[in-house]
N, C-alpha and C positions, 0 to 999 in steps of 0.2 A: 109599423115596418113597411116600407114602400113593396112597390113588386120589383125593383133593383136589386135593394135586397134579399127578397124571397128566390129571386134567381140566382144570384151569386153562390147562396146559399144548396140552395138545388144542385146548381151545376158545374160548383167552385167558380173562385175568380179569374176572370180572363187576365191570363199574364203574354200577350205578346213578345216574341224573339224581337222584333225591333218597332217601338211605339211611334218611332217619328214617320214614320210612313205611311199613307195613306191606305194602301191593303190595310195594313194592320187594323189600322180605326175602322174603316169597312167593316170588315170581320168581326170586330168586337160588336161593331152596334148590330149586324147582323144575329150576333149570339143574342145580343138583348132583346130585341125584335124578336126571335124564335121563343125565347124564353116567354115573354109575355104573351106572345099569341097559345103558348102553350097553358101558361095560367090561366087566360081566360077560358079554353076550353074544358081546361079541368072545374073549372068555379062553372060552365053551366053544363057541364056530365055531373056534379054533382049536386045540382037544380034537380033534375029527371027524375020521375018517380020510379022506374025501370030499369033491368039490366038490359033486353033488347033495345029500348029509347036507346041508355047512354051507346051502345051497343052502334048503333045505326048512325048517330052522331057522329061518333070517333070514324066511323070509316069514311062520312060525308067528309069532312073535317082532312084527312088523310089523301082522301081521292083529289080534294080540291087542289092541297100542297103539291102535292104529284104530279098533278097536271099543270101548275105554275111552272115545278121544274123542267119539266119536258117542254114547256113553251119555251124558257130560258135558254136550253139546248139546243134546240131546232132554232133559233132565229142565231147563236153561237155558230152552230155547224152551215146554215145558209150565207153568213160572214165570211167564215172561213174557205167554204167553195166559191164564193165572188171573187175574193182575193187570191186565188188559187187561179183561180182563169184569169184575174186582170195581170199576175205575174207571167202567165204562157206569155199573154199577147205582149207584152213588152218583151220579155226576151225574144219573143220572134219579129216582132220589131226591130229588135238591137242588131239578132243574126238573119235576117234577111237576108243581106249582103252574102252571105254562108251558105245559102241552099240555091238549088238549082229551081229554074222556073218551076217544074212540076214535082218537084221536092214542097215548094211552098204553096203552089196551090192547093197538093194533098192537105199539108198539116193544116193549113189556113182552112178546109172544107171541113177534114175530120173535127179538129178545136172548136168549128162554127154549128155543127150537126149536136155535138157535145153541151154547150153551151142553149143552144135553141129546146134540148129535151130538159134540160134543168130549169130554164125561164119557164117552159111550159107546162113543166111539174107544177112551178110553186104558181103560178095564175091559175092553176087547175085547182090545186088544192085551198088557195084562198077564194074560190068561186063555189067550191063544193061546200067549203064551211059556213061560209055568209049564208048559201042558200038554205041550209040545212037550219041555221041560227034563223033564219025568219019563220022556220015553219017550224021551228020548236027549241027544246030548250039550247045550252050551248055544251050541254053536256054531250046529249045527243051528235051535235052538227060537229065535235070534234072525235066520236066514235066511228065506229062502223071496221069492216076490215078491208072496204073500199081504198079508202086513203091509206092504209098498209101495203095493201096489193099494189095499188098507184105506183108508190113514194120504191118498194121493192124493184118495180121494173124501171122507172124513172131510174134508178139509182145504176143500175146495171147499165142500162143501156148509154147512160151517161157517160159513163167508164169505160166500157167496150169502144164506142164512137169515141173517146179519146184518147186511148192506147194508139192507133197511128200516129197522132200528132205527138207526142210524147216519144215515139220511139225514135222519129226521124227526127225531132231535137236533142236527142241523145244520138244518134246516129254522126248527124253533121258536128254537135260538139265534140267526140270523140275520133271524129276525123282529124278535125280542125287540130286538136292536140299531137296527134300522131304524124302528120305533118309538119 
């Protein structure tokens, strides 16, 4: 019996709402990929002469997947806030025309304050990891509660410094209609 079917088996059949799709098949091989990588760790927890070996294994095992996903995320949610500022500045592009000189030199300074704490997060925090990765493991150099505390005020103060810019293009568009 292959381990296709030792997974199918395990985890029933993958039936897709619609096959022709490309998620779809993602997804499915995704489940297969999970499935195997699970088989293998089950076939070497059951090598182990021990319950704390297999014990210690499983969490190694788990910690590692874990922190795939949270890489997955974070580089997801770093996407999503690029595009998130590359949509301000085009619509402030668009409505320039709409704001007053010092209407848009605000939003253009708060946007730009906003933007320079979030590039300077993530050069901070890929400078902290490299460095931390050369001088030991990579477990290590992506822990700490450094890079939490960082990533927490980064995140704040990103949003605080672009709360002006954000208000006063709701500001102007909401004029702009009411006119």
């Amino acid at each position: 019996m292959s381990d296709d079917d030792r997974i199918k088996m395990t985890i029933g059949p993958v039936q897709p709402v619609d096959r022709e799709t490309a998620l779809t098949d993602l997804v499915a091989d995704m489940t297969l990929l999970i499935g195997k990588i699970d088989l293998g760790l089950q076939a070497a927890l059951d090598a182990l002469p021990d319950e704390e070996a297999r014990a210690k294994v499983w969490a190694d095992a788990h910690k590692e997947a874990i922190g795939a996903f949270y890489e997955g995320a974070q580089k997801y949610t770093t996407a999503i806030i690029a595009g998130g500022y590359a949509a301000y500045f085009t619509a402030l592009s668009l409505l320039s025309g709409r704001f007053s000189d010092q209407q848009l030199s605000a939003a253009t300074l708060s946007i730009t304050v906003s933007l320079s704490i979030f590039v300077l997060h993530e050069i901070f925090s890929v400078g902290i990891t490299t460095y931390r990765g050369m001088r030991g493991t990579l477990e290590e150099a992506k822990g700490g509660k450094a890079i939490g505390v960082v990533w927490g005020i980064s995140f704040l103060a990103s949003i605080v410094a672009a709360l002006p810019a954000m208000g006063l293009m709701f500001y102007v568009c909401i004029k702009h209609l009411v006119n």
